[in-house]
HTML snippet that shows the backbone in 3Dmol.js (N, CA, C, O; Angstrom):
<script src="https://3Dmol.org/build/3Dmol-min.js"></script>
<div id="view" style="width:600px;height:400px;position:relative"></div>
<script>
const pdb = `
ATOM      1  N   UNK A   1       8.532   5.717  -0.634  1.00  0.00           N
ATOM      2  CA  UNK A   1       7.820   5.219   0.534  1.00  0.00           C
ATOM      3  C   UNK A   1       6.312   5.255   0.263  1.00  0.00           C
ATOM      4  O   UNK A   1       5.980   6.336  -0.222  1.00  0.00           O
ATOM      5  N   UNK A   2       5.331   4.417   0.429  1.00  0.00           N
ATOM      6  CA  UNK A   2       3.929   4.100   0.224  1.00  0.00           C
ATOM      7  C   UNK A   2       3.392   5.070   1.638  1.00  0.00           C
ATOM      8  O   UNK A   2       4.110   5.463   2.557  1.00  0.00           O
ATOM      9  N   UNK A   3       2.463   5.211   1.527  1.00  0.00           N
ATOM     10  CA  UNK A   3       1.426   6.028   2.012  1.00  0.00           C
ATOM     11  C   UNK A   3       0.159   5.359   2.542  1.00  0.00           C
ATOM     12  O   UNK A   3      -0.782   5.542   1.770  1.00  0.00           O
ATOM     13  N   UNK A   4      -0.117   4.726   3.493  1.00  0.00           N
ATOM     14  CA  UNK A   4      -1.483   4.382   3.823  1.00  0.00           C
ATOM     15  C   UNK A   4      -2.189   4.956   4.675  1.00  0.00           C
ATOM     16  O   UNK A   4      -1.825   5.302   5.798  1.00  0.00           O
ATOM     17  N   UNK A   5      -3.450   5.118   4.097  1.00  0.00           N
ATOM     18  CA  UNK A   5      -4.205   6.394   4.990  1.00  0.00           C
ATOM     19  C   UNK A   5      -5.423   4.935   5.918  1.00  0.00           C
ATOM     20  O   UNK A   5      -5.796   3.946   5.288  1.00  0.00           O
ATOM     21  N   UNK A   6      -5.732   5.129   7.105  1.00  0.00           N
ATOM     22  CA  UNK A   6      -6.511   4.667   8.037  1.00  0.00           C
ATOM     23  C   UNK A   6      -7.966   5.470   7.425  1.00  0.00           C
ATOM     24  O   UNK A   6      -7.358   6.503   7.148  1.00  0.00           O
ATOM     25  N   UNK A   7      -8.925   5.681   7.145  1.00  0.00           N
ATOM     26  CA  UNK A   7     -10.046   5.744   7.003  1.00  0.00           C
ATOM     27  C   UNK A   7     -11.301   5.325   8.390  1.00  0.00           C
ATOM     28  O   UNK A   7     -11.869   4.295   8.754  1.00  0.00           O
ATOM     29  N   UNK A   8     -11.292   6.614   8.786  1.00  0.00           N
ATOM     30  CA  UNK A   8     -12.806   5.973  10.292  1.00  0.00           C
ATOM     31  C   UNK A   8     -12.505   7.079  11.177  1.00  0.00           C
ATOM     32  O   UNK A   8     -11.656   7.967  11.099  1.00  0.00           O
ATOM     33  N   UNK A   9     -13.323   6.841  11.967  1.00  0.00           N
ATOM     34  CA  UNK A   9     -13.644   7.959  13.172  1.00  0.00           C
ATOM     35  C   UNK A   9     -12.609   7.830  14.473  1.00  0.00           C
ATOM     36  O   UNK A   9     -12.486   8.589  15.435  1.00  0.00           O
ATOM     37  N   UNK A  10     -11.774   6.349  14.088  1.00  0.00           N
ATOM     38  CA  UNK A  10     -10.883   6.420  15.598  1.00  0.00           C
ATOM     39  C   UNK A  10     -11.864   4.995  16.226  1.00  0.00           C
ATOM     40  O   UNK A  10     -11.550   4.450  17.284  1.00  0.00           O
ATOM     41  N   UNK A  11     -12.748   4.654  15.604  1.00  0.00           N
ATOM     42  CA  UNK A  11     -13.487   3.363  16.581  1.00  0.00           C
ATOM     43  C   UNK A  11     -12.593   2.189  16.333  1.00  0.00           C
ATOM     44  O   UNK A  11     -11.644   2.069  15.557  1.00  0.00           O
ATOM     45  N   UNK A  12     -13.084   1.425  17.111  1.00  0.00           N
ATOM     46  CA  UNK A  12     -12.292   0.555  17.607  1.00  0.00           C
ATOM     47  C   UNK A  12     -11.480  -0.324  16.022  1.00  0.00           C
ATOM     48  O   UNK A  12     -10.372  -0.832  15.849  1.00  0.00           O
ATOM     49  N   UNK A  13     -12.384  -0.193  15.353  1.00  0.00           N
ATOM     50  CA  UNK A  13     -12.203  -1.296  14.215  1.00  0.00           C
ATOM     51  C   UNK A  13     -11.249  -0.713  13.673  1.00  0.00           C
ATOM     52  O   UNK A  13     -10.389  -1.472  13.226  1.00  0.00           O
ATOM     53  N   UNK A  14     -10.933   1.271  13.436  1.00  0.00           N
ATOM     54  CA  UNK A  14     -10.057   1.523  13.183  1.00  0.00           C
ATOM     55  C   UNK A  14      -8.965   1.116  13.521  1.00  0.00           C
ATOM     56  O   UNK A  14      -8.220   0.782  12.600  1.00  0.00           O
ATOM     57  N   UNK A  15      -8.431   0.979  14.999  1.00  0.00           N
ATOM     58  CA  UNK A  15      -7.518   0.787  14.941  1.00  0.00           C
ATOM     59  C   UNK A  15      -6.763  -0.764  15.191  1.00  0.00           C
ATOM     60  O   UNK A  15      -5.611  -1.069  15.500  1.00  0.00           O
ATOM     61  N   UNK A  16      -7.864  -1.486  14.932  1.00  0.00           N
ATOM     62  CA  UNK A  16      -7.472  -2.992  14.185  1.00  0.00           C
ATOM     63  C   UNK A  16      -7.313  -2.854  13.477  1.00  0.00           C
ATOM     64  O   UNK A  16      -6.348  -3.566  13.201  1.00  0.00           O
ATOM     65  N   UNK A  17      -7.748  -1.997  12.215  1.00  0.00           N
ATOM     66  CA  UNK A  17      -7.239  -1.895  10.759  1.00  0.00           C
ATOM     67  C   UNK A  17      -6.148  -1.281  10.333  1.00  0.00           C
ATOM     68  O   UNK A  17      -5.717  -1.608   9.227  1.00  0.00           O
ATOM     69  N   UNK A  18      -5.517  -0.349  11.037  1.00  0.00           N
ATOM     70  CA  UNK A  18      -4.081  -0.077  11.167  1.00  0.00           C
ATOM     71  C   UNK A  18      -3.244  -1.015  12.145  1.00  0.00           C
ATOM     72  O   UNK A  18      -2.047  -1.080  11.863  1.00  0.00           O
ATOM     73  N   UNK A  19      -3.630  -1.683  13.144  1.00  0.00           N
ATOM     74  CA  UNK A  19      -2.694  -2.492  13.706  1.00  0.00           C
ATOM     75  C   UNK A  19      -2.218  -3.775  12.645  1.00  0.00           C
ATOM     76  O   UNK A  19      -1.166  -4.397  12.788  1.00  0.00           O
ATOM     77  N   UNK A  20      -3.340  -4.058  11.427  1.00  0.00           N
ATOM     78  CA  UNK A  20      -3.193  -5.335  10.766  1.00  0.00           C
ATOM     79  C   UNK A  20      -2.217  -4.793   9.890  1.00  0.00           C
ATOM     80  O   UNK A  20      -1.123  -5.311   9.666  1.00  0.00           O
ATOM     81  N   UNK A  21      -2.811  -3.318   9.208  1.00  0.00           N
ATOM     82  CA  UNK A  21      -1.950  -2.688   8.587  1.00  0.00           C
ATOM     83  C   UNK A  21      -0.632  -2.366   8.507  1.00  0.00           C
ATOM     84  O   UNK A  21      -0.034  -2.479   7.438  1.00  0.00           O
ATOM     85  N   UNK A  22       0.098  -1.834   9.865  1.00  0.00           N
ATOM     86  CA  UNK A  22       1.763  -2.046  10.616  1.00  0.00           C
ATOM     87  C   UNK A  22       2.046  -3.323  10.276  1.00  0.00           C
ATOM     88  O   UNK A  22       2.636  -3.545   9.218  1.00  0.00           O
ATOM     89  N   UNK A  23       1.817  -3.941  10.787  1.00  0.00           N
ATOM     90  CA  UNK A  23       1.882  -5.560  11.201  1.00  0.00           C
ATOM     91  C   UNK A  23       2.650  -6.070  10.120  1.00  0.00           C
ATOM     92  O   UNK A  23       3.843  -6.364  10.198  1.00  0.00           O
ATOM     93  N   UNK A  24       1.613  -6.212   8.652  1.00  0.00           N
ATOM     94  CA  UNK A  24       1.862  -6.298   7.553  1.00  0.00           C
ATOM     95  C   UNK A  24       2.810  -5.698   7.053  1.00  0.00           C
ATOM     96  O   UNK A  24       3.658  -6.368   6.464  1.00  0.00           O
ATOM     97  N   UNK A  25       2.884  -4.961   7.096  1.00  0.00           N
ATOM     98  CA  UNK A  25       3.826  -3.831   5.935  1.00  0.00           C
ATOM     99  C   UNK A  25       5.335  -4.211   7.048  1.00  0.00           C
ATOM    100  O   UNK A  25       6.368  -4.401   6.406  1.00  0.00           O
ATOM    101  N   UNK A  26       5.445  -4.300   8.376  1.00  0.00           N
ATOM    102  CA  UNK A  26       6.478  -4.084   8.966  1.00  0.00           C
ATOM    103  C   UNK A  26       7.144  -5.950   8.883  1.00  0.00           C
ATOM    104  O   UNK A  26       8.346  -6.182   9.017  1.00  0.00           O
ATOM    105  N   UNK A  27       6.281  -6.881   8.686  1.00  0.00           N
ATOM    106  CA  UNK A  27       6.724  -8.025   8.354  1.00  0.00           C
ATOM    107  C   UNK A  27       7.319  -8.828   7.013  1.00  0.00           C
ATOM    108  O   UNK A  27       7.910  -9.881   6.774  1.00  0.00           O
ATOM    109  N   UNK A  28       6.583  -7.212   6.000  1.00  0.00           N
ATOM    110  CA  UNK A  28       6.985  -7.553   4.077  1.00  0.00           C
ATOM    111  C   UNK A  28       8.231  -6.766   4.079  1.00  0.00           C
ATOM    112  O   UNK A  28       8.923  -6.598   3.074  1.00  0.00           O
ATOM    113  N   UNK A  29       8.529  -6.213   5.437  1.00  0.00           N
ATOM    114  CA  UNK A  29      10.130  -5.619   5.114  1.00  0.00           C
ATOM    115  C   UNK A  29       9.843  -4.217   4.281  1.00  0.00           C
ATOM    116  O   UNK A  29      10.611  -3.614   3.531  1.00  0.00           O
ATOM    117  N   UNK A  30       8.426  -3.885   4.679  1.00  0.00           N
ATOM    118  CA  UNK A  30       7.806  -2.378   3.463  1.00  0.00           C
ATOM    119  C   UNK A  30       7.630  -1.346   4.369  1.00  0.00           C
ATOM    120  O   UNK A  30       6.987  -1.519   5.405  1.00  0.00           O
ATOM    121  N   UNK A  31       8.362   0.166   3.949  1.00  0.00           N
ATOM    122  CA  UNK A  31       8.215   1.084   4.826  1.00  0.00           C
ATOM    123  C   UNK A  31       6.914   1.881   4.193  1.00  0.00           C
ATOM    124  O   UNK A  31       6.520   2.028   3.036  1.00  0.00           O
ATOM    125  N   UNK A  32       6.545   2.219   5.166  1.00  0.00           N
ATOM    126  CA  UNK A  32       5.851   3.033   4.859  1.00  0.00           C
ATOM    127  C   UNK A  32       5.013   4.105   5.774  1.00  0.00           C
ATOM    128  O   UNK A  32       5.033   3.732   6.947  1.00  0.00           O
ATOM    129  N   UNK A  33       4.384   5.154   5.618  1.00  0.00           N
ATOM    130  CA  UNK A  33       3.954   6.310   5.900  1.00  0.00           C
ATOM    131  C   UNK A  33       2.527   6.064   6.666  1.00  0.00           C
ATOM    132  O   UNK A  33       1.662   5.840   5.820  1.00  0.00           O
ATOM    133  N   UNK A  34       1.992   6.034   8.039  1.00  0.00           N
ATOM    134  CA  UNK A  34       0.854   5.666   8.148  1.00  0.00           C
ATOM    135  C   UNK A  34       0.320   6.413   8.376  1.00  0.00           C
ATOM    136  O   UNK A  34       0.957   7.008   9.245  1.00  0.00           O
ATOM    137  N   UNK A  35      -1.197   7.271   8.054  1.00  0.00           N
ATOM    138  CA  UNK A  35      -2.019   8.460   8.281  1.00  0.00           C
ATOM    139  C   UNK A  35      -3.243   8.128   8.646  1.00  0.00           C
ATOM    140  O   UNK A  35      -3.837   7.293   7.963  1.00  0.00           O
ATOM    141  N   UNK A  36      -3.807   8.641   9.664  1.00  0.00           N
ATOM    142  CA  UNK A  36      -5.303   8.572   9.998  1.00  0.00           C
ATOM    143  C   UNK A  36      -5.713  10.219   9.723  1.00  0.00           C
ATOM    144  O   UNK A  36      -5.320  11.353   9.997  1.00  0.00           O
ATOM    145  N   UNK A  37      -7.333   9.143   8.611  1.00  0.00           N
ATOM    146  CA  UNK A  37      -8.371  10.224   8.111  1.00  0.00           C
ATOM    147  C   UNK A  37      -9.405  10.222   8.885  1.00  0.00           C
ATOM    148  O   UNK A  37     -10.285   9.382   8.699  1.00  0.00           O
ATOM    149  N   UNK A  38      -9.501  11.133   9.874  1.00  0.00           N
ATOM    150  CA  UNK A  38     -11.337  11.190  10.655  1.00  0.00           C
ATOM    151  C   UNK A  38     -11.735  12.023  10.014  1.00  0.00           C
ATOM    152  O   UNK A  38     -12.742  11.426   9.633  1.00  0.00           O
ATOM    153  N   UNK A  39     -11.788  12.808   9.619  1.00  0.00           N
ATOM    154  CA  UNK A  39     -12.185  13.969   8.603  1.00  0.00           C
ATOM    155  C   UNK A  39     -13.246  13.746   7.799  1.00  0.00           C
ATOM    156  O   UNK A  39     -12.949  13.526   6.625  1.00  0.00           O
ATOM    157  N   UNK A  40     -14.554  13.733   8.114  1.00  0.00           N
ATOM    158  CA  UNK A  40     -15.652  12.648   7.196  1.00  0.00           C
ATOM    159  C   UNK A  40     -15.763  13.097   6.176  1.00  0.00           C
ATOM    160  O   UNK A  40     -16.131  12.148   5.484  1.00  0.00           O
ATOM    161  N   UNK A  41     -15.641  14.606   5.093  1.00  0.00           N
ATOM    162  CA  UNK A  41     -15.266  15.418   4.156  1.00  0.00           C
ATOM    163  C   UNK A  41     -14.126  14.195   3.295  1.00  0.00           C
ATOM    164  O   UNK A  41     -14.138  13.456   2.310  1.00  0.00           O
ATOM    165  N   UNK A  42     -13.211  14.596   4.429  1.00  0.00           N
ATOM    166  CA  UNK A  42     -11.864  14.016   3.608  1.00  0.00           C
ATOM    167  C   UNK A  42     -11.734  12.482   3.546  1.00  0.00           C
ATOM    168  O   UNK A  42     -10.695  12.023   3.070  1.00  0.00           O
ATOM    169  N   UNK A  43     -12.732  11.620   4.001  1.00  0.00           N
ATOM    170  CA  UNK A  43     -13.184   9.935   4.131  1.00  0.00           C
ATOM    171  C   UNK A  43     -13.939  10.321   2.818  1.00  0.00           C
ATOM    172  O   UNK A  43     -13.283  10.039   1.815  1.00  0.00           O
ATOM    173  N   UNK A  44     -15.243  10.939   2.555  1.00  0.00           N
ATOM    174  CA  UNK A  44     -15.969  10.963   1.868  1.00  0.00           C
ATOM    175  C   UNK A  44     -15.545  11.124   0.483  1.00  0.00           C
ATOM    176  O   UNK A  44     -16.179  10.594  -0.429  1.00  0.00           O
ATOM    177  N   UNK A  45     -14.426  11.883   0.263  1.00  0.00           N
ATOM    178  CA  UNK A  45     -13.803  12.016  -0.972  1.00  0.00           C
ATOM    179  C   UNK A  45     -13.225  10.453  -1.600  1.00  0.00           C
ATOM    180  O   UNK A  45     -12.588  10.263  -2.637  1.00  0.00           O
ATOM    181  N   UNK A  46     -13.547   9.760  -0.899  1.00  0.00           N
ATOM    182  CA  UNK A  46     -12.647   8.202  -1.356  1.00  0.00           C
ATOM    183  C   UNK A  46     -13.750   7.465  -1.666  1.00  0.00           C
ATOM    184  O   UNK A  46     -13.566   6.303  -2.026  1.00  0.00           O
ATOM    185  N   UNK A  47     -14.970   7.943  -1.595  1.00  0.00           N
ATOM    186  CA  UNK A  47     -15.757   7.196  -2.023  1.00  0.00           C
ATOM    187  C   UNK A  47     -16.572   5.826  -1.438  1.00  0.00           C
ATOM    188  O   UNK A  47     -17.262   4.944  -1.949  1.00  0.00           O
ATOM    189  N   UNK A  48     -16.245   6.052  -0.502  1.00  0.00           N
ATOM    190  CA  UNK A  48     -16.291   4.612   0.309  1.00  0.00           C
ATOM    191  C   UNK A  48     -17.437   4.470   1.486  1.00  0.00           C
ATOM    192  O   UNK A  48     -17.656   5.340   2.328  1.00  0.00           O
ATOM    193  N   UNK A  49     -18.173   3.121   1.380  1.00  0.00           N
ATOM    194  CA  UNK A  49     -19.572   3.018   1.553  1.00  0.00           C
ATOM    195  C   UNK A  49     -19.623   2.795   3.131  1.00  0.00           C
ATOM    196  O   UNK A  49     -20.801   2.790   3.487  1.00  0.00           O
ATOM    197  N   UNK A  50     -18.812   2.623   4.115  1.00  0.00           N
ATOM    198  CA  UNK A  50     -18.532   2.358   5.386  1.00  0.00           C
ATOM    199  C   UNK A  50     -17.083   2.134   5.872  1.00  0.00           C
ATOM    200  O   UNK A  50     -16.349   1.431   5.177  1.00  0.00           O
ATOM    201  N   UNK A  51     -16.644   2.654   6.959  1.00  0.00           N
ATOM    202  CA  UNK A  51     -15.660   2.350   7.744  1.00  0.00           C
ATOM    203  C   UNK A  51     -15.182   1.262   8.847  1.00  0.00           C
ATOM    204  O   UNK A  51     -16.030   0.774   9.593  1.00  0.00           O
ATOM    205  N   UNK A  52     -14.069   0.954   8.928  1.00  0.00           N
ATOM    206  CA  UNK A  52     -12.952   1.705   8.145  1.00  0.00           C
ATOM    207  C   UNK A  52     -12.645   1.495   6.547  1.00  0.00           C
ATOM    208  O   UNK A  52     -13.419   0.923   5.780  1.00  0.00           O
ATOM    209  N   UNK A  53     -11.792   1.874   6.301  1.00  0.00           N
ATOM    210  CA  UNK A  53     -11.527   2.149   4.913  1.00  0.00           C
ATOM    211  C   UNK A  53      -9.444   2.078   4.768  1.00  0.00           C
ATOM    212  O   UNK A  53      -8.777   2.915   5.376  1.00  0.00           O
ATOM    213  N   UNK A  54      -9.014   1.377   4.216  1.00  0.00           N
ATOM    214  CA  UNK A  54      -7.790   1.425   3.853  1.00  0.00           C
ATOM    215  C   UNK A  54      -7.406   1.672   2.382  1.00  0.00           C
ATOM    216  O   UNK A  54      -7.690   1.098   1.331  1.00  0.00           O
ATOM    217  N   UNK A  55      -6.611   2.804   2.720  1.00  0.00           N
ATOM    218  CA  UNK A  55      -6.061   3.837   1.683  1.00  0.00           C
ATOM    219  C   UNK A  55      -4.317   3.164   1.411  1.00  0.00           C
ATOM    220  O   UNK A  55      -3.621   2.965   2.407  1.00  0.00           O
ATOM    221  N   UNK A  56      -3.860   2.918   0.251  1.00  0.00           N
ATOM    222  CA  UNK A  56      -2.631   2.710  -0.221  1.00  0.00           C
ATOM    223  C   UNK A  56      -2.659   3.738  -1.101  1.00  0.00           C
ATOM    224  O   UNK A  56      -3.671   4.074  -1.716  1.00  0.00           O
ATOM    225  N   UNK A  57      -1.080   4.507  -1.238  1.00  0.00           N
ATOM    226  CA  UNK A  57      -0.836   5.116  -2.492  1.00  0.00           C
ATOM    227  C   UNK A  57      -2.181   5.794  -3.019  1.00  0.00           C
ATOM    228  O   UNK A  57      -2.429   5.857  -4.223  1.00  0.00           O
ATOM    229  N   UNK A  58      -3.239   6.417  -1.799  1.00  0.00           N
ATOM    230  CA  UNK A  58      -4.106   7.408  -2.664  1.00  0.00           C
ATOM    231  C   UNK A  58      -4.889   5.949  -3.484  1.00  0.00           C
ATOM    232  O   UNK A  58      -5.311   6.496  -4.502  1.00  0.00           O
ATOM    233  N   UNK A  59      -5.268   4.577  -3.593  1.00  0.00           N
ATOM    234  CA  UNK A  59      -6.006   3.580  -3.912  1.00  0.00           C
ATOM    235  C   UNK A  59      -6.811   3.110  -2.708  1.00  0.00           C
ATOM    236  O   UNK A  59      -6.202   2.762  -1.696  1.00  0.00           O
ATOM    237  N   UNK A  60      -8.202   3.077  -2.755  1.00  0.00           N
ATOM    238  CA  UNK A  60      -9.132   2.177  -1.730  1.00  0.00           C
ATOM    239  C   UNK A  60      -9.074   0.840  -2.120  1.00  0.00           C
ATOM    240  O   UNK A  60      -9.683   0.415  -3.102  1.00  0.00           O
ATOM    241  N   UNK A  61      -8.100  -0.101  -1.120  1.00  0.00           N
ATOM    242  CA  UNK A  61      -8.468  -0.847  -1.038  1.00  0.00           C
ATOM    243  C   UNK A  61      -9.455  -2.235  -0.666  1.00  0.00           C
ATOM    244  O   UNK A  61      -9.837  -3.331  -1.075  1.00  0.00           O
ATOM    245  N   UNK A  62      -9.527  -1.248   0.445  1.00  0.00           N
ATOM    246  CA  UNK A  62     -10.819  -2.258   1.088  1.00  0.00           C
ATOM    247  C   UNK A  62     -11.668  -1.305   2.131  1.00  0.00           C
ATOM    248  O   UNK A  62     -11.013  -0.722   2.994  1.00  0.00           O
ATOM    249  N   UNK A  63     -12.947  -1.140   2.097  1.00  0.00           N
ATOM    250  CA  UNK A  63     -14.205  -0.300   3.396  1.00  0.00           C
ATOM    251  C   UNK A  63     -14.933  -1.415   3.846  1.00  0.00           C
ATOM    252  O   UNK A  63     -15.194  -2.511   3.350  1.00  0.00           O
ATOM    253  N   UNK A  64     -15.245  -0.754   5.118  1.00  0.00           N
ATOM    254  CA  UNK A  64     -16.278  -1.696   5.232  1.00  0.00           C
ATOM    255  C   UNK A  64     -15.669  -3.232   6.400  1.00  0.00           C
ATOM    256  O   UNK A  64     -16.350  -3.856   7.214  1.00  0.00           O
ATOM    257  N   UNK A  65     -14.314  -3.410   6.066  1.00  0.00           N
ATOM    258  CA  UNK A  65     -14.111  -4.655   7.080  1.00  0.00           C
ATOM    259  C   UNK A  65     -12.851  -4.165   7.161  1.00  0.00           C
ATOM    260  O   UNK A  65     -12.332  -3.092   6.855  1.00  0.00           O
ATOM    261  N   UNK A  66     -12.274  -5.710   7.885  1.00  0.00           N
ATOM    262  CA  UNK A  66     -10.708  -5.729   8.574  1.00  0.00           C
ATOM    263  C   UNK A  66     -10.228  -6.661   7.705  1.00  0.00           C
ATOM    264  O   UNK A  66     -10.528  -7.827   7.961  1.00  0.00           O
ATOM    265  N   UNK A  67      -9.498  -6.428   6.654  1.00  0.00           N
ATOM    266  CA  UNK A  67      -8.486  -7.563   5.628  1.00  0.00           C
ATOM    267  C   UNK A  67      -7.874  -8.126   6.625  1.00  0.00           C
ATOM    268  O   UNK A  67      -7.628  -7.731   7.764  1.00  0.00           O
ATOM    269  N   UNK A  68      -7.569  -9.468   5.857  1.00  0.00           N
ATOM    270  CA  UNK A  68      -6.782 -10.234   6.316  1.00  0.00           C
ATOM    271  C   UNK A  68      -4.921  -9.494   6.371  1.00  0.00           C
ATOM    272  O   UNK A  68      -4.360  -8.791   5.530  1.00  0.00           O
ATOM    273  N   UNK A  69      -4.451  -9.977   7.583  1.00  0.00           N
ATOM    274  CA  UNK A  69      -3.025  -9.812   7.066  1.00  0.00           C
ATOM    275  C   UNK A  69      -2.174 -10.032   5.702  1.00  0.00           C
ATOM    276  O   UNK A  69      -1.423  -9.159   5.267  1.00  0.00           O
ATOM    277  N   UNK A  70      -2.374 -11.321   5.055  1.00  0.00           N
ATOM    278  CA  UNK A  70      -1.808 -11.573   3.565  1.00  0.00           C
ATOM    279  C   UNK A  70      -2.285 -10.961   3.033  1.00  0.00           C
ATOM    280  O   UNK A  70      -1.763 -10.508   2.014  1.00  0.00           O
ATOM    281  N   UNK A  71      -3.781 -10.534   3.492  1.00  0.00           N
ATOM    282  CA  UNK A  71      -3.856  -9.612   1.538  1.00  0.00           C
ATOM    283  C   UNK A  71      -3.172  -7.941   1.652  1.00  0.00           C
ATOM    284  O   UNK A  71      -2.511  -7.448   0.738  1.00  0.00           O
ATOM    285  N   UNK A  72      -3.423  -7.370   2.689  1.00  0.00           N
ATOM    286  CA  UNK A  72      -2.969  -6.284   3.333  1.00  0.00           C
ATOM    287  C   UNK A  72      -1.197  -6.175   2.727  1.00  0.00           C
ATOM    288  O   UNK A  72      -0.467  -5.238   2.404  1.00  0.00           O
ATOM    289  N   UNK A  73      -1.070  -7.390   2.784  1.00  0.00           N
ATOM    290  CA  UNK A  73       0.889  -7.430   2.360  1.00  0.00           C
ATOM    291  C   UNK A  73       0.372  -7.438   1.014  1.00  0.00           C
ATOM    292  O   UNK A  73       0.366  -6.337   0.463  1.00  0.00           O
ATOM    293  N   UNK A  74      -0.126  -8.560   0.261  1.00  0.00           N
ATOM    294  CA  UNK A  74      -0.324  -8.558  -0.865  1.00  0.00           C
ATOM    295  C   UNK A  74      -0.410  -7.106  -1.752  1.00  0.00           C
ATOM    296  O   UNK A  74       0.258  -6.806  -2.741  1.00  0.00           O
ATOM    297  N   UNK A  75      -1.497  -6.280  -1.040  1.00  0.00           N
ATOM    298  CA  UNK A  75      -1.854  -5.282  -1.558  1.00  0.00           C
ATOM    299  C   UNK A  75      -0.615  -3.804  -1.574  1.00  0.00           C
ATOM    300  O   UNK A  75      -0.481  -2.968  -2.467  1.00  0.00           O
ATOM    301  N   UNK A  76      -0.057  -3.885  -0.594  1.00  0.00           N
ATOM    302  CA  UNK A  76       1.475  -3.150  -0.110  1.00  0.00           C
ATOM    303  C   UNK A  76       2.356  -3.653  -1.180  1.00  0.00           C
ATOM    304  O   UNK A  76       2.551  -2.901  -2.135  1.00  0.00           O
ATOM    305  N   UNK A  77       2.924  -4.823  -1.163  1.00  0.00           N
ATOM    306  CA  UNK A  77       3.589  -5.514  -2.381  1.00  0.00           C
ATOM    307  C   UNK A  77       3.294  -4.888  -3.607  1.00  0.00           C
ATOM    308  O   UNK A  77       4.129  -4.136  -4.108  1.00  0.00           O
ATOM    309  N   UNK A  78       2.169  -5.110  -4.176  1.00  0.00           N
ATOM    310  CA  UNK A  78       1.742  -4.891  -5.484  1.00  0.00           C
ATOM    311  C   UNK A  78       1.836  -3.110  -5.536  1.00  0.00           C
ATOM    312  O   UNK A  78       2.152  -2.688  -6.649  1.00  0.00           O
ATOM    313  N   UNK A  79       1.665  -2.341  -4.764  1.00  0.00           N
ATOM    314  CA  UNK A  79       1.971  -0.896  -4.837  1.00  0.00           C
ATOM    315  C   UNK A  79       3.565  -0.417  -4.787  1.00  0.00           C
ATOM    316  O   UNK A  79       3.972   0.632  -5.287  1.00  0.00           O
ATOM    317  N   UNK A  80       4.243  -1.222  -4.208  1.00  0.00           N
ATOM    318  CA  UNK A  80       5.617  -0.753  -4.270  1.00  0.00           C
ATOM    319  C   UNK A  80       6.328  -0.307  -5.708  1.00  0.00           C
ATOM    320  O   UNK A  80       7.494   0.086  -5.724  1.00  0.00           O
TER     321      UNK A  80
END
`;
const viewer = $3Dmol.createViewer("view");
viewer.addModel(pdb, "pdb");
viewer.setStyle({}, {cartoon: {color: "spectrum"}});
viewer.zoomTo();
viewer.render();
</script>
């Protein structure tokens, strides 16, 4: 099972970025594990220049904006 961590404080964008995130993964037929990081310590360890931030499998995929749905699958896909 894949692992995606939410990255952000809980603002709003966060949780567009996990709603795109479900969305995706629950439409590629991909299970997976969803975790929110507010923890700015434990955000900060990923390296990442603004929030939110989407975490696959312990990989940053994208900070900073809201991916599109396809790439979000794309990116789930390619980690399986």
């Amino acid at each position: 099972m894949l692992t995606v961590k939410i990255l952000g404080s809980g603002c709003s964008n966060c949780r567009k970025l996990e709603a795109v995130a479900r969305e995706a993964a629950t439409e590629a037929g991909i299970e997976a594990e969803f975790v929110k990081v507010t923890d700015m310590q434990a955000i900060m360890a990923y390296d990442l220049l603004s929030t939110p931030g989407l975490v696959i499998n312990e990989k940053l995929v994208a900070s900073g904006r809201i991916p599109n749905k396809a790439d979000v699958q794309q990116w789930l896909q390619t980690a399986v």
